[in-house]
N, CA and C atoms as a LAMMPS dump frame, in Angstrom:
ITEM: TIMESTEP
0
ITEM: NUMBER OF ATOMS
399
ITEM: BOX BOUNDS ff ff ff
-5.0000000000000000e+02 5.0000000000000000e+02
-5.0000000000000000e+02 5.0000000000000000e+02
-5.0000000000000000e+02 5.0000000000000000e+02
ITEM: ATOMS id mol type element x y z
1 1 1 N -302.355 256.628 364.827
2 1 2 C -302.398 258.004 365.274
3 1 3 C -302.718 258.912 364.084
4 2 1 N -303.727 259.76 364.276
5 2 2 C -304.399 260.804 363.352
6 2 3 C -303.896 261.671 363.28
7 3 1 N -302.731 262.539 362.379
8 3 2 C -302.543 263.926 362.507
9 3 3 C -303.496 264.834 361.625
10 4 1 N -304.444 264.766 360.357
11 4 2 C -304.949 265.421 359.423
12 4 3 C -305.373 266.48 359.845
13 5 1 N -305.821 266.863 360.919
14 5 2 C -306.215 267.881 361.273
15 5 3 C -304.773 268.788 361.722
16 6 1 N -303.883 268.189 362.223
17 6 2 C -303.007 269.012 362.667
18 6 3 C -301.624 269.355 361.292
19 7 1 N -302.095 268.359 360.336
20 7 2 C -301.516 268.572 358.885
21 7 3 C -302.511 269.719 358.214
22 8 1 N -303.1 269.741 358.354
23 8 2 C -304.369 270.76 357.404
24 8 3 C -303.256 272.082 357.859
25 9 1 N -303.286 272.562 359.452
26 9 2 C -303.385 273.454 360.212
27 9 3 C -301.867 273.882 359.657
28 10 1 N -301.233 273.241 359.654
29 10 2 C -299.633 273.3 359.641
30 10 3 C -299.355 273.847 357.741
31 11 1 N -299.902 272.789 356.819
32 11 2 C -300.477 273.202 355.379
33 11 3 C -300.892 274.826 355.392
34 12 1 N -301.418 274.95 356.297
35 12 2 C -302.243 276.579 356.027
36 12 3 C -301.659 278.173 356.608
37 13 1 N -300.806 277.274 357.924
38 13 2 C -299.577 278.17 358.699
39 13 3 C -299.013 278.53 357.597
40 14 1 N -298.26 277.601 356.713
41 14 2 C -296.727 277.511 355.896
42 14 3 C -296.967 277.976 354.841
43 15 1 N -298.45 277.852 354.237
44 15 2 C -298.717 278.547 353.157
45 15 3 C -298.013 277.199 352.065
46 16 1 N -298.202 275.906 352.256
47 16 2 C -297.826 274.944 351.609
48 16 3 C -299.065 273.89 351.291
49 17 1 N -298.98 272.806 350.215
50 17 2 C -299.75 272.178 350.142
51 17 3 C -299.578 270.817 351.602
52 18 1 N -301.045 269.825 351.267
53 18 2 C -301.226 268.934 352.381
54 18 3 C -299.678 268.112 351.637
55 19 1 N -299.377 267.452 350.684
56 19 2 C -298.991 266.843 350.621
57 19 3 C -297.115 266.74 351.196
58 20 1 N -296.951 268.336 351.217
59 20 2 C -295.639 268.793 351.277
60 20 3 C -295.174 268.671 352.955
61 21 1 N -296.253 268.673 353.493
62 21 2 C -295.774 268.559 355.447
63 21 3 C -295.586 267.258 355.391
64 22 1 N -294.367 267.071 355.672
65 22 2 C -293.842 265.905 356.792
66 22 3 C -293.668 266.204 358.238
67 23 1 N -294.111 265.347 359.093
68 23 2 C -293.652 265.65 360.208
69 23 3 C -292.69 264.553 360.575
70 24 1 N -291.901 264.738 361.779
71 24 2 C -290.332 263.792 361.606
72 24 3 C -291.15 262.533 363.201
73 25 1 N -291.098 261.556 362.773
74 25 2 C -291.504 260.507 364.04
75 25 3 C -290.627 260.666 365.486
76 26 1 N -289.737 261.379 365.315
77 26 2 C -288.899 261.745 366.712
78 26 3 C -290.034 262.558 367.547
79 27 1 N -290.785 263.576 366.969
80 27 2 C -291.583 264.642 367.334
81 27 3 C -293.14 264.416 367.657
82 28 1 N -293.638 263.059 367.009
83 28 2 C -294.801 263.376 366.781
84 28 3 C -295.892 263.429 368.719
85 29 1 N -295.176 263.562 369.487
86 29 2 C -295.58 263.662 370.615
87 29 3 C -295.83 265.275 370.833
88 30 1 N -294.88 266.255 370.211
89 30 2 C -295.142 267.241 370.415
90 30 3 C -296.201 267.94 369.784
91 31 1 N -296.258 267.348 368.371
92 31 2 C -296.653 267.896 367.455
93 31 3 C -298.406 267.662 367.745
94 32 1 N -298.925 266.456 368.517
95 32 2 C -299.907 265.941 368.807
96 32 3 C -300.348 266.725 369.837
97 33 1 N -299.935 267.751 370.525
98 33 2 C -300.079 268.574 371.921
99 33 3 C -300.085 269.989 370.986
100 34 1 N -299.806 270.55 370.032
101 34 2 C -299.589 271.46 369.164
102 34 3 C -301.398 272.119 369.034
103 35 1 N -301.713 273.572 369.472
104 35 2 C -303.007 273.521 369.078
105 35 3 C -303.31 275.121 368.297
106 36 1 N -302.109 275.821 368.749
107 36 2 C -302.066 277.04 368.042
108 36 3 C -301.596 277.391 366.584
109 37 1 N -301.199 278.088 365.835
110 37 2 C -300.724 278.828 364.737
111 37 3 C -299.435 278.593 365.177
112 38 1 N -298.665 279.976 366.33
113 38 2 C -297.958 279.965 366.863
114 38 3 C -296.781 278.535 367.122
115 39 1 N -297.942 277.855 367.884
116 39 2 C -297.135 276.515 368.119
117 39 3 C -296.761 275.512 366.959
118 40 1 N -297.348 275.583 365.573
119 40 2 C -296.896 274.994 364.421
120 40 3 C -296.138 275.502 363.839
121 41 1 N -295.565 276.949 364.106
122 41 2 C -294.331 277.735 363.492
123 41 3 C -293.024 277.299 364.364
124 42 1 N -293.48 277.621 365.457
125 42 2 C -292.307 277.085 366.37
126 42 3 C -291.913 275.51 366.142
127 43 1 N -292.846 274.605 366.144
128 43 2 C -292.789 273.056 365.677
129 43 3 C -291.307 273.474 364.314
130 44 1 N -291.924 274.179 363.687
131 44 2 C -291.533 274.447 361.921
132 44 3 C -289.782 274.838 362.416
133 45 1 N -289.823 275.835 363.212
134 45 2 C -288.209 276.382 363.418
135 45 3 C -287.188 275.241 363.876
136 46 1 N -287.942 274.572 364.219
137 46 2 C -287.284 273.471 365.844
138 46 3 C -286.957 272.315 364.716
139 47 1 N -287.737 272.289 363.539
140 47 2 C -287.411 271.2 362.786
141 47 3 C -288.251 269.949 363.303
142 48 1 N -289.095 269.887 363.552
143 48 2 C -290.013 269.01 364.112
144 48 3 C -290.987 269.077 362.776
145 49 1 N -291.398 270.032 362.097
146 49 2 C -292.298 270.066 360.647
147 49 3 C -291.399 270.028 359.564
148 50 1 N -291.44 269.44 358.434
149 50 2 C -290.516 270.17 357.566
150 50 3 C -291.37 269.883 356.209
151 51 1 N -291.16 270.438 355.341
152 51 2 C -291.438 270.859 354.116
153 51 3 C -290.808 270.064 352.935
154 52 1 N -291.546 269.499 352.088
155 52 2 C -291.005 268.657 351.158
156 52 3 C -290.665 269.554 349.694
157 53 1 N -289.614 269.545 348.754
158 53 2 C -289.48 270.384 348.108
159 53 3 C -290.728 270.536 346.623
160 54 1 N -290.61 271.005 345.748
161 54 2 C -291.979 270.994 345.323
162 54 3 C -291.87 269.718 343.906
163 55 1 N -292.576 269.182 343.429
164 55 2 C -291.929 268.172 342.27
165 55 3 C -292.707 268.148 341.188
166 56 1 N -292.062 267.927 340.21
167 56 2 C -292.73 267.918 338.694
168 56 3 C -291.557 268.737 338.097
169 57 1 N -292.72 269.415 337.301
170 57 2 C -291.77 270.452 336.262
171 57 3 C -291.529 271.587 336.668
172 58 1 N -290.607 272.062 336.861
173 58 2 C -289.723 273.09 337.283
174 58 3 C -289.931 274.721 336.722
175 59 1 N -289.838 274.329 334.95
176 59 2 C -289.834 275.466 334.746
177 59 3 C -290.603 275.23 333.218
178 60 1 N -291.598 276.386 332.966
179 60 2 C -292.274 275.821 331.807
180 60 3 C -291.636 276.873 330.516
181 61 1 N -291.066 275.911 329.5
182 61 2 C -290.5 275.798 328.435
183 61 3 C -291.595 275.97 327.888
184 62 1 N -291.763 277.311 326.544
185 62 2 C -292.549 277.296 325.144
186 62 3 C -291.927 276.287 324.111
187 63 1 N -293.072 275.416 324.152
188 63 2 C -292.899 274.666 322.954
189 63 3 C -292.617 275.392 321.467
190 64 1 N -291.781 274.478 320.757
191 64 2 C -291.559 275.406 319.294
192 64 3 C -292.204 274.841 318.806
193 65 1 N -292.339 275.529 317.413
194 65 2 C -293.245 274.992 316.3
195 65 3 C -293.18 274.115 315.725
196 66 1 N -294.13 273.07 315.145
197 66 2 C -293.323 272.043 314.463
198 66 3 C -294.001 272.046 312.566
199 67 1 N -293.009 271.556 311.913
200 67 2 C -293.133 271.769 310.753
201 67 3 C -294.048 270.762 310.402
202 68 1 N -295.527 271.065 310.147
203 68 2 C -296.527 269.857 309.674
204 68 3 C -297.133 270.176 308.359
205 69 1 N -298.207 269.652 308.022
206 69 2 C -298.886 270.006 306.939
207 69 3 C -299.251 271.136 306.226
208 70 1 N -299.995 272.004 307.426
209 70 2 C -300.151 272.956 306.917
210 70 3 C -298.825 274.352 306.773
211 71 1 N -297.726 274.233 307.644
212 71 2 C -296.093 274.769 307.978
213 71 3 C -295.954 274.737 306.084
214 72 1 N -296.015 273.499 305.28
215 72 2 C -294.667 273.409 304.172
216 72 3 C -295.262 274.195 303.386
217 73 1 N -294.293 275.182 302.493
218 73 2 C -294.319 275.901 301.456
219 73 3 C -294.032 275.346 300.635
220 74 1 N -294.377 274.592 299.454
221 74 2 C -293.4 274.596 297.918
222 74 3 C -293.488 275.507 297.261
223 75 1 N -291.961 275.272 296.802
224 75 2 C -291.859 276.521 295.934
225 75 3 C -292.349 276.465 294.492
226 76 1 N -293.033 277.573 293.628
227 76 2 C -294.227 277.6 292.705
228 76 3 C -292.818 277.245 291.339
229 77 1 N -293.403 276.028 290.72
230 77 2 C -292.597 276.292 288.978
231 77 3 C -293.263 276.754 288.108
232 78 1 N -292.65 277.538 287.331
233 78 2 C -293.603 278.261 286.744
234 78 3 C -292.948 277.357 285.25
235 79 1 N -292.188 276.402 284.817
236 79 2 C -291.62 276.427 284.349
237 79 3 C -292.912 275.68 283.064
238 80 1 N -293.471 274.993 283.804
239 80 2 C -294.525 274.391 282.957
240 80 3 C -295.344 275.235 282.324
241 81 1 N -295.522 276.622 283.593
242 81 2 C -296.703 277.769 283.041
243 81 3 C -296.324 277.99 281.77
244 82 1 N -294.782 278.878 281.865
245 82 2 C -294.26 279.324 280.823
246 82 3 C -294.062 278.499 279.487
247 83 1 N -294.259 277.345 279.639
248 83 2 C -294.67 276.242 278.459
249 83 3 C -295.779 276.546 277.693
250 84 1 N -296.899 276.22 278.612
251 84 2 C -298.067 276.187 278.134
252 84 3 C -298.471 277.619 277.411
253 85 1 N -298.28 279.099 277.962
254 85 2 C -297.966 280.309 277.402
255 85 3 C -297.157 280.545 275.982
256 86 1 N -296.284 280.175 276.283
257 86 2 C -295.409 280.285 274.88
258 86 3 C -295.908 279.508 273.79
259 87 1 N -296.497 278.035 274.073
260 87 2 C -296.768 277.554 272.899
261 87 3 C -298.355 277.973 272.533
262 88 1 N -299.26 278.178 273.404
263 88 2 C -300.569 278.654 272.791
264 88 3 C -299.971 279.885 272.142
265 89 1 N -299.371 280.895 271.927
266 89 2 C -299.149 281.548 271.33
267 89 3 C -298.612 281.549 270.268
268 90 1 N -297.239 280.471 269.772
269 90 2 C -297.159 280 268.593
270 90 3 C -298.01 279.673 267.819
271 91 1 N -299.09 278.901 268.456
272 91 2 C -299.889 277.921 267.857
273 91 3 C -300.849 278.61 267.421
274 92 1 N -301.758 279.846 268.375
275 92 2 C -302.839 280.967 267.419
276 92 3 C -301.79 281.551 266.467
277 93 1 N -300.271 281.904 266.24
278 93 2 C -299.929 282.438 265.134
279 93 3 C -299.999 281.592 263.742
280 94 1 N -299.478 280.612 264.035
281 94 2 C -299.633 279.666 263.031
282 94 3 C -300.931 279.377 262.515
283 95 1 N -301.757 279.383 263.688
284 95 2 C -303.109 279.113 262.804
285 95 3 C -303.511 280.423 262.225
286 96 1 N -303.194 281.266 262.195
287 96 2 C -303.296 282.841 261.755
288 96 3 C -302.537 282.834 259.87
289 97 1 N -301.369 282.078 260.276
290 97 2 C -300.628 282.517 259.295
291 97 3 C -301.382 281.217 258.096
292 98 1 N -301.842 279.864 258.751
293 98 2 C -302.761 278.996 257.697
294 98 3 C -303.666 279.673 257.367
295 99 1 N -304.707 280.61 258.183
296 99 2 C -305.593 281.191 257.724
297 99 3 C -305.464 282.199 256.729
298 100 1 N -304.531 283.278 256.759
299 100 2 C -303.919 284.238 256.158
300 100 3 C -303.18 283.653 254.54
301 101 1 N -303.262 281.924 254.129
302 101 2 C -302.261 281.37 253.301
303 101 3 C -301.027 281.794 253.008
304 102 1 N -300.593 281.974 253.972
305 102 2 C -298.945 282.057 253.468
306 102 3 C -298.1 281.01 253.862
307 103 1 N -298.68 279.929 254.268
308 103 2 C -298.682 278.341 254.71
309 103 3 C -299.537 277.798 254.271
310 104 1 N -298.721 276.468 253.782
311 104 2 C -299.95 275.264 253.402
312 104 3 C -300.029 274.888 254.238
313 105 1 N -300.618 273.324 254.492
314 105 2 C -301.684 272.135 255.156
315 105 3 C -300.137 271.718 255.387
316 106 1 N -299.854 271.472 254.973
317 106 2 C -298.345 270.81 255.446
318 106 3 C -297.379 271.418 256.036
319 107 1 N -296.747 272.491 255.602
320 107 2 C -296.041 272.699 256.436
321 107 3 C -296.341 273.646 257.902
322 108 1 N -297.862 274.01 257.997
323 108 2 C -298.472 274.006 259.457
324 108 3 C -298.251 272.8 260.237
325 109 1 N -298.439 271.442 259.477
326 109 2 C -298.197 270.681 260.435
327 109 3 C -297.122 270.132 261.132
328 110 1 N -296.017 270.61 259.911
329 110 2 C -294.601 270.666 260.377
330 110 3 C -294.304 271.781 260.973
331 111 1 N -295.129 272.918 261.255
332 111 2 C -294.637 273.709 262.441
333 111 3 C -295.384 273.494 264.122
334 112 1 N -296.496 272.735 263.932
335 112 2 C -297.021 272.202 264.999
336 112 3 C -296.352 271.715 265.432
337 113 1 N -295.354 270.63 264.712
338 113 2 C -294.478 269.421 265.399
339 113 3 C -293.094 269.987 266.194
340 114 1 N -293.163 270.845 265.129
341 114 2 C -291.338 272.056 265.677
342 114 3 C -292.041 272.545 267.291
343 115 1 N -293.263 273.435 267.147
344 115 2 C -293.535 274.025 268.489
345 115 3 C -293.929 273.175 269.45
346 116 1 N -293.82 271.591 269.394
347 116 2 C -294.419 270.582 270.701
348 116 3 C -292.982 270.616 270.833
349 117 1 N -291.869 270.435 269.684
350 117 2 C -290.634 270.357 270.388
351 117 3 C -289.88 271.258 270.446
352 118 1 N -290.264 272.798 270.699
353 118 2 C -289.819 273.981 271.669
354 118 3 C -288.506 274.289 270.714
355 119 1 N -288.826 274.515 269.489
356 119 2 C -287.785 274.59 268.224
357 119 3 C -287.813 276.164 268.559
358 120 1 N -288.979 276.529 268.667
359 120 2 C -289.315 278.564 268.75
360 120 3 C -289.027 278.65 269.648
361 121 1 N -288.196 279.698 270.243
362 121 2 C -288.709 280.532 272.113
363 121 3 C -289.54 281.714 271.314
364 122 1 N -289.781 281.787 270.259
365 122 2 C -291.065 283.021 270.774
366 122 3 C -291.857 283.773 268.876
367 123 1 N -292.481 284.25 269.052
368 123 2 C -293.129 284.371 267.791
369 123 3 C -292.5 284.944 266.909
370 124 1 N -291.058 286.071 267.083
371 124 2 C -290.342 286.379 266.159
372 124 3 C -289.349 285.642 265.516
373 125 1 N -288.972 284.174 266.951
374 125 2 C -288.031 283.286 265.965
375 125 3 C -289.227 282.823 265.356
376 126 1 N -290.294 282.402 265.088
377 126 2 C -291.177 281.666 264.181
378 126 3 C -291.346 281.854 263.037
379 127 1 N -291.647 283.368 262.941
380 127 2 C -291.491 284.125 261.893
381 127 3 C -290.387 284.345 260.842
382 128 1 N -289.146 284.118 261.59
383 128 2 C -287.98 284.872 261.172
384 128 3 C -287.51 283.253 260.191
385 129 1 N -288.202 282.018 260.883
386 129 2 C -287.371 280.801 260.493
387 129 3 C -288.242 280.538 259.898
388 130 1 N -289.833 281.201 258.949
389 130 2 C -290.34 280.351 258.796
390 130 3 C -289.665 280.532 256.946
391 131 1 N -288.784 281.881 256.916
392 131 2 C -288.54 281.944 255.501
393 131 3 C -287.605 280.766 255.202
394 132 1 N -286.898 280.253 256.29
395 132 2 C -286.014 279.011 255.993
396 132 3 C -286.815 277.764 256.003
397 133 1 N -287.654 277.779 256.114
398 133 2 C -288.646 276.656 256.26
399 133 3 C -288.968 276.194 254.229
């Protein structure tokens, strides 16, 4: 027994999809004599049609963000910058002060060795230690 046509009709009464009409096998005699609008609402009240509830996902959730590649920040050290800064600057003084001779060949190179090992924080201790030198 064919209802599709009388499922379409009933689908379009209810304002529901095809898949959601059930009709109940107690009925399907009536429902097969059914040719109006009218008469598929009334089918619908009487409980002879009924409506399947709707299925899947319910309610749509925004996805959150997720922390990937391009998301991570590191944080910047400057600690190396401030290395490399401080000692080129020792190092044009010193070569200033070989040029200037108020240092020999030697003990420039013993202040090269002091400023790889961060003996100065800055050009006035250099100065100030080089009379102890």
């Amino acid at each position: 027994m064919q209802l599709n046509k009388k499922k379409a009709l009933a689908a379009k009464v209810l304002k529901v999809g095809l898949r959601r009409v059930v009709f109940t096998r107690a009925n399907l005699e009536e429902i097969k004599e059914a040719i109006t609008r009218q008469d598929i609402l009334d089918l619908y009240k009487n409980g002879a049609i009924k409506i399947k509830e709707v299925s899947g996902r319910k309610k749509i959730v925004k996805r959150k963000h997720r922390r990937r590649i391009g998301k991570i920040k590191k944080k910047v050290k400057t600690r190396k910058q401030d290395y490399v800064k401080s000692t080129r600057k020792l190092r044009k003084t010193a070569k200033s002060l070989l040029g200037r001779e108020k240092i020999d060949k030697e003990k420039y190179r013993k202040i090269r060795k002091m400023i790889r090992a961060r003996k100065f924080r800055s050009k006035r201790h250099l100065n100030e230690s080089l009379e102890d030198l």
